[in-house]
KEBASE-180141 format. One record per residue (C-alpha): residue in three letters; x, y, z; residue number from 1. Coordinates in nm, 3 decimals. Example, Ala and Ser with C-alpha at 12.3 -4.5 7.8 and 13.67 -1.06 7.14 Angstrom:
<recs>
{residu = Ala	px = 1.230	py = -0.450	pz = 0.780	num = 1}
{residu = Ser	px = 1.367	py = -0.106	pz = 0.714	num = 2}
</recs>
This chain:
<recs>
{residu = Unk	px = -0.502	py = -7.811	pz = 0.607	num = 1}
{residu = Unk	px = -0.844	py = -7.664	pz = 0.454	num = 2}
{residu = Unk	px = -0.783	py = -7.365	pz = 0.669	num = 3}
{residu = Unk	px = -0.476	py = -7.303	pz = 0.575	num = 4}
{residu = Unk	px = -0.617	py = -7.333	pz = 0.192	num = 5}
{residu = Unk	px = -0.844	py = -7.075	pz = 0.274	num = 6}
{residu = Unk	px = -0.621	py = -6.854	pz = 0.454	num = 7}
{residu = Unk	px = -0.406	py = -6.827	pz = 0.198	num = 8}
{residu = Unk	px = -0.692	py = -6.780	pz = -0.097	num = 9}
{residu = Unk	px = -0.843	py = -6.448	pz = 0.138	num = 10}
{residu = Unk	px = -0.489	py = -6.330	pz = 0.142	num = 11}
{residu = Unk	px = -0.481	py = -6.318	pz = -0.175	num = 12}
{residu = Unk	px = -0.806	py = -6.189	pz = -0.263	num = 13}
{residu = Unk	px = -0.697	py = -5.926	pz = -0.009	num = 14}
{residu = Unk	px = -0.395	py = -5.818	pz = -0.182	num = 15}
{residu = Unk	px = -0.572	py = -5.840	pz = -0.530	num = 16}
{residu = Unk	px = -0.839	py = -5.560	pz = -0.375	num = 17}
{residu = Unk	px = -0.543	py = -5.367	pz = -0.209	num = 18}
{residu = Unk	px = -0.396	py = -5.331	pz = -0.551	num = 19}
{residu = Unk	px = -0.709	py = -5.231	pz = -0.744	num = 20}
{residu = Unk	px = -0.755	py = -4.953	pz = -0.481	num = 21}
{residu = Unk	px = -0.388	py = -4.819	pz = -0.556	num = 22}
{residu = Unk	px = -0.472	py = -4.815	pz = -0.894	num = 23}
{residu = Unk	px = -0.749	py = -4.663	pz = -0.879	num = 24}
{residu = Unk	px = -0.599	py = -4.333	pz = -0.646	num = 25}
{residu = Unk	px = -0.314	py = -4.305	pz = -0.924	num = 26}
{residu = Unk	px = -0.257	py = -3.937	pz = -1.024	num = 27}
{residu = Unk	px = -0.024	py = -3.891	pz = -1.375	num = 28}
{residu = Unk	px = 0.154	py = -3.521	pz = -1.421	num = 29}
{residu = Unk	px = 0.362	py = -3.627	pz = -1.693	num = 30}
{residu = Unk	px = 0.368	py = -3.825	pz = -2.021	num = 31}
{residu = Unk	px = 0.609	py = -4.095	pz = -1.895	num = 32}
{residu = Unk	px = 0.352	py = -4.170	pz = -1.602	num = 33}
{residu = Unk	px = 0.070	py = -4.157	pz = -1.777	num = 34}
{residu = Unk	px = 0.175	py = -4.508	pz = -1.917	num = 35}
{residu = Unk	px = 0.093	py = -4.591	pz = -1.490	num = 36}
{residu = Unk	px = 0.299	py = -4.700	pz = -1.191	num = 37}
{residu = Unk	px = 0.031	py = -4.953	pz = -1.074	num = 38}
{residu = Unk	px = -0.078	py = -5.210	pz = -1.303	num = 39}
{residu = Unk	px = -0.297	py = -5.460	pz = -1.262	num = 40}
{residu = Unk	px = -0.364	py = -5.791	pz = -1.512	num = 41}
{residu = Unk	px = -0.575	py = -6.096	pz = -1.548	num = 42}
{residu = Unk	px = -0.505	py = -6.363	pz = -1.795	num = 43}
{residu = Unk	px = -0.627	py = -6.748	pz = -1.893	num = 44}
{residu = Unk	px = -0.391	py = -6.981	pz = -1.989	num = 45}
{residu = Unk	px = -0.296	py = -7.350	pz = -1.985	num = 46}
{residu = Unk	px = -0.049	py = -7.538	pz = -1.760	num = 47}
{residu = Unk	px = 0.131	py = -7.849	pz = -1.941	num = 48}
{residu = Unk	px = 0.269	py = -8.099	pz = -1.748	num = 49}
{residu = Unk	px = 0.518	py = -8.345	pz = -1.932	num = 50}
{residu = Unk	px = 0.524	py = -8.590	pz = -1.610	num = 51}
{residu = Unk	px = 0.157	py = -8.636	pz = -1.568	num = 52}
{residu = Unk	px = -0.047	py = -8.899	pz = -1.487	num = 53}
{residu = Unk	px = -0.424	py = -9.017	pz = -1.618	num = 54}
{residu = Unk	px = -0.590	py = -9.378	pz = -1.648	num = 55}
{residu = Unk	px = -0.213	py = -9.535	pz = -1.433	num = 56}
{residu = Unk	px = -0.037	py = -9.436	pz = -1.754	num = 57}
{residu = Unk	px = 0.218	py = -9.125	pz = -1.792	num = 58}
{residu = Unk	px = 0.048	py = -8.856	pz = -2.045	num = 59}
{residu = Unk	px = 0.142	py = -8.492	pz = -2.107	num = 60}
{residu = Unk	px = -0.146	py = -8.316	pz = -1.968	num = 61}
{residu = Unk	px = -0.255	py = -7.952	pz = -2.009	num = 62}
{residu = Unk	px = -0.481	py = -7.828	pz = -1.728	num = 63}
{residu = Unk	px = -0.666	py = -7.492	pz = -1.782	num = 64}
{residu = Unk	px = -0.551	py = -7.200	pz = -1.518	num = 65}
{residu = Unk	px = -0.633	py = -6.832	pz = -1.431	num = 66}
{residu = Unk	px = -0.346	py = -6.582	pz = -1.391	num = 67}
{residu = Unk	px = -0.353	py = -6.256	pz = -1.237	num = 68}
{residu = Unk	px = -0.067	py = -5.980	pz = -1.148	num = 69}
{residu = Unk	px = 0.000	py = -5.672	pz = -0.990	num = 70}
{residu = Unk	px = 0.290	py = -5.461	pz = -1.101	num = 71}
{residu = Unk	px = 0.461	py = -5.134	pz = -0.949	num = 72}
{residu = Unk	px = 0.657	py = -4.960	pz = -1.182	num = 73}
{residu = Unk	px = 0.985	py = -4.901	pz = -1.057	num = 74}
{residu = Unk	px = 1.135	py = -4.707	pz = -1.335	num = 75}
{residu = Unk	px = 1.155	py = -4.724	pz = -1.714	num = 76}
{residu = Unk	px = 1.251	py = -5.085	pz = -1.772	num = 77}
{residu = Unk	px = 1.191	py = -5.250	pz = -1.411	num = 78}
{residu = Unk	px = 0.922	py = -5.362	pz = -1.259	num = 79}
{residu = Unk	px = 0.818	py = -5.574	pz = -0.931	num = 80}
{residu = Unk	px = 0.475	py = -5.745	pz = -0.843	num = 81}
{residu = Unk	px = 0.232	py = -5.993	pz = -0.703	num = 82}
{residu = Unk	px = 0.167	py = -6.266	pz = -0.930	num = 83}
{residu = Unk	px = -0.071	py = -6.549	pz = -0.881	num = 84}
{residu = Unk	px = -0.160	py = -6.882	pz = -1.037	num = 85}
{residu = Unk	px = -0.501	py = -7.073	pz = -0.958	num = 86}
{residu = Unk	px = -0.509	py = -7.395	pz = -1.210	num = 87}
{residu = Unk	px = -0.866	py = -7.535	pz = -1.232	num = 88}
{residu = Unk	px = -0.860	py = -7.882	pz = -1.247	num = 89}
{residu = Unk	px = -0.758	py = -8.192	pz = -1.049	num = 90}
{residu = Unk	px = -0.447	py = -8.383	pz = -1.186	num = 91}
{residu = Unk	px = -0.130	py = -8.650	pz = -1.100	num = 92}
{residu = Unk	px = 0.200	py = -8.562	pz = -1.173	num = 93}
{residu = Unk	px = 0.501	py = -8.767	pz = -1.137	num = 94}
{residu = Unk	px = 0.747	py = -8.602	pz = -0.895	num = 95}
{residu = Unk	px = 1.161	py = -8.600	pz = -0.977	num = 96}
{residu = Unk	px = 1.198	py = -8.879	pz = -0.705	num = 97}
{residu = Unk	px = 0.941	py = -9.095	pz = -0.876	num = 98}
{residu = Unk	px = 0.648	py = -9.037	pz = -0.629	num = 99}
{residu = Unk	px = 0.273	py = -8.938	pz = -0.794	num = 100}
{residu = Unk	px = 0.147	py = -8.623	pz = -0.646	num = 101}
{residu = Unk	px = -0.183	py = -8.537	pz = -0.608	num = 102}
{residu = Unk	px = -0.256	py = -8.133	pz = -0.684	num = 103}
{residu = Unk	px = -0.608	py = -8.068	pz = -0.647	num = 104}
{residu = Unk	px = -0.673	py = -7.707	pz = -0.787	num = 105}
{residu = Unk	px = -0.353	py = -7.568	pz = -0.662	num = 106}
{residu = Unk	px = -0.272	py = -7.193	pz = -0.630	num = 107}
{residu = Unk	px = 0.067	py = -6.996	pz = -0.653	num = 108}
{residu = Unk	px = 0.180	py = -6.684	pz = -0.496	num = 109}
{residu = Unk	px = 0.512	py = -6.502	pz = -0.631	num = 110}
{residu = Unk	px = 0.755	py = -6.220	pz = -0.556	num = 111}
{residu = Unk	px = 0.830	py = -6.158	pz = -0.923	num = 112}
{residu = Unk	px = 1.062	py = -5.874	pz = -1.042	num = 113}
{residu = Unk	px = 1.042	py = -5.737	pz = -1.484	num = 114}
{residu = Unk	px = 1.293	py = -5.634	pz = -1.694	num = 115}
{residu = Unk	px = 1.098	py = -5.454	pz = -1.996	num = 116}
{residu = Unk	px = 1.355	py = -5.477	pz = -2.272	num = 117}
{residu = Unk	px = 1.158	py = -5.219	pz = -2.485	num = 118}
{residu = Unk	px = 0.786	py = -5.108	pz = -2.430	num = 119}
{residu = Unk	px = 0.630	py = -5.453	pz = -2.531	num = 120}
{residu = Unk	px = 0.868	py = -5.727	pz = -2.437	num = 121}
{residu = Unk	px = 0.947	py = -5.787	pz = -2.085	num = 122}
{residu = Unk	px = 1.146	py = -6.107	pz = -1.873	num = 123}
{residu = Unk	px = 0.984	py = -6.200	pz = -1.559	num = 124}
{residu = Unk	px = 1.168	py = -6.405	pz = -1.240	num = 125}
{residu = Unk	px = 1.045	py = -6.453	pz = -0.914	num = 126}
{residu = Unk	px = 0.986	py = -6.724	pz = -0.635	num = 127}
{residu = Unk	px = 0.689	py = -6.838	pz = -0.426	num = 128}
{residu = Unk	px = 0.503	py = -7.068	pz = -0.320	num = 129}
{residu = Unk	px = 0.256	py = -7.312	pz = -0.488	num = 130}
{residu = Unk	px = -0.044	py = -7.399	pz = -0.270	num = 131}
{residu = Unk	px = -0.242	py = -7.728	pz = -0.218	num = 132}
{residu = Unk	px = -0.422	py = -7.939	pz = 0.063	num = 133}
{residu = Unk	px = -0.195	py = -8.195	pz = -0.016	num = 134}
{residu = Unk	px = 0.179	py = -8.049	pz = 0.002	num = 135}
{residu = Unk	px = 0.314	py = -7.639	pz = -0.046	num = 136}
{residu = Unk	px = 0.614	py = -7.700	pz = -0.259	num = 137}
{residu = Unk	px = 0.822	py = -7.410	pz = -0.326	num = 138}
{residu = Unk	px = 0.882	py = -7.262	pz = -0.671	num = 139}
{residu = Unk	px = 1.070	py = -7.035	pz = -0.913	num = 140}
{residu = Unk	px = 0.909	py = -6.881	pz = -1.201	num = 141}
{residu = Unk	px = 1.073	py = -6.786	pz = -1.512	num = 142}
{residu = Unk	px = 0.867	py = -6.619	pz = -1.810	num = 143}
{residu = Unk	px = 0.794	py = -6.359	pz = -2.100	num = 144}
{residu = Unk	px = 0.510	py = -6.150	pz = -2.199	num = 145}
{residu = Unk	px = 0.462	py = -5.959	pz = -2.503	num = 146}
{residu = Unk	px = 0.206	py = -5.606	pz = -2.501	num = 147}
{residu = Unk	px = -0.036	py = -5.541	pz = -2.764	num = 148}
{residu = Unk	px = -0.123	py = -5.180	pz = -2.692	num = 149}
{residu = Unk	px = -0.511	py = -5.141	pz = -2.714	num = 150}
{residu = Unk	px = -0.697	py = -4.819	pz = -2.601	num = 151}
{residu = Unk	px = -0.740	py = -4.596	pz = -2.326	num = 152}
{residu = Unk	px = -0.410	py = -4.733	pz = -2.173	num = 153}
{residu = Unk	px = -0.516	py = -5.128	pz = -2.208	num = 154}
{residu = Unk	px = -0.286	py = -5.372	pz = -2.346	num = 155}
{residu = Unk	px = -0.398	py = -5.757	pz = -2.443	num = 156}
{residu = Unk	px = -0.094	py = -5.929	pz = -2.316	num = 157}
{residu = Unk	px = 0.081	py = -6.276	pz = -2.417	num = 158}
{residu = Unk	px = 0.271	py = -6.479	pz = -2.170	num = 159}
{residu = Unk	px = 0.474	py = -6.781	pz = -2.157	num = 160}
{residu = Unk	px = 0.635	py = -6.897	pz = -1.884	num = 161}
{residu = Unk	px = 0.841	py = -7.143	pz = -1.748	num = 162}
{residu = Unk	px = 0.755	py = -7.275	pz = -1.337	num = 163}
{residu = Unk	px = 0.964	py = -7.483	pz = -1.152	num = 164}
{residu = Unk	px = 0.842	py = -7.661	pz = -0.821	num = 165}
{residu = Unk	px = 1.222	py = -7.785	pz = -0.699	num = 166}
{residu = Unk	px = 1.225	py = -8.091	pz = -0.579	num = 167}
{residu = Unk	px = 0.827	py = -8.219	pz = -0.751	num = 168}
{residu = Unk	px = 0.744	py = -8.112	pz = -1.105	num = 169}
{residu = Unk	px = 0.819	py = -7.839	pz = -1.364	num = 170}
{residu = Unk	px = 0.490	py = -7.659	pz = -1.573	num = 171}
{residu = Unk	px = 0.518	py = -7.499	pz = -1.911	num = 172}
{residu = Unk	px = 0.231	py = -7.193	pz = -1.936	num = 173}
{residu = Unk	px = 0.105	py = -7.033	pz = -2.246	num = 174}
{residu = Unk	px = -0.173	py = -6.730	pz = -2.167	num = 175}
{residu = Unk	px = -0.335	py = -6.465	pz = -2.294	num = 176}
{residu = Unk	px = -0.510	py = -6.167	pz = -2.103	num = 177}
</recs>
């Protein structure tokens, strides 16, 4: 089961470099895509649990996580990416059918598709996969991010987003990036 751990983190440290070097052979010849086709974001946030577990007693716990995406713009207001979770910490959670659940550092990888309501809101929804040595459980991911345009084409972004492991657990995640 390690291996399979580790498969899955080189995959996607492979298609994190794969989309950094699409980025980085962009060409813009007008205004509109100027703004970029590829884009590429990192962000720290918090996971909260409501069905956790610490010390045998339920407690809503709020594990620190890294998020990163990759995002191809498919037009004005949609979008489609590569989005990835990697939550730091060790932690119990108290699945729907009443069995605890181990997640040591777990990871997520997501087909996720934007709808950019204007130039700084956007809705995200995809599905993927949440890795651990324990169990995979499948997941859907519903969230929304906010862009704070900086300079030179940089934005500080704020997400919050809504992930649901079917079947396990649900996470509430609050980030900035």
């Amino acid at each position: 089961m390690k291996s399979l751990y580790l498969y899955h983190l080189i995959l996607s440290l492979f298609f994190l470099c794969s989309s950094l070097s699409l980025s980085a052979q962009e060409h813009s010849e007008t205004e509109k895509e100027t703004e970029g086709k590829h884009l590429l974001a990192f962000a720290i946030s918090h996971s909260n649990l409501s069905k956790g577990y610490s010390g045998g007693e339920k407690q809503w716990l709020a594990v620190p996580s890294w998020e990163f995406s990759y995002n191809y713009r498919l037009g004005e207001k949609f979008l489609i990416g590569l989005h990835g979770d990697l939550i730091m910490e060790q932690y119990v959670v108290k699945s729907y059918n009443g069995e605890l659940l181990l997640r040591e550092n777990p990871y997520s990888l997501l087909l996720v598709g934007t709808y950019k309501f204007n130039e700084r809101w956007g809705f995200e929804l995809g599905g993927g996969i949440e890795f651990s040595e324990e169990e995979d459980l499948n997941l859907i991911k519903f969230g929304i991010e906010y862009a704070l345009p900086l300079i030179n084409g940089f934005e500080s972004i704020f997400l919050v987003g809504y992930d649901l492991m079917y079947e396990a657990y649900d996470s509430y995640n609050v980030g900035i990036g």
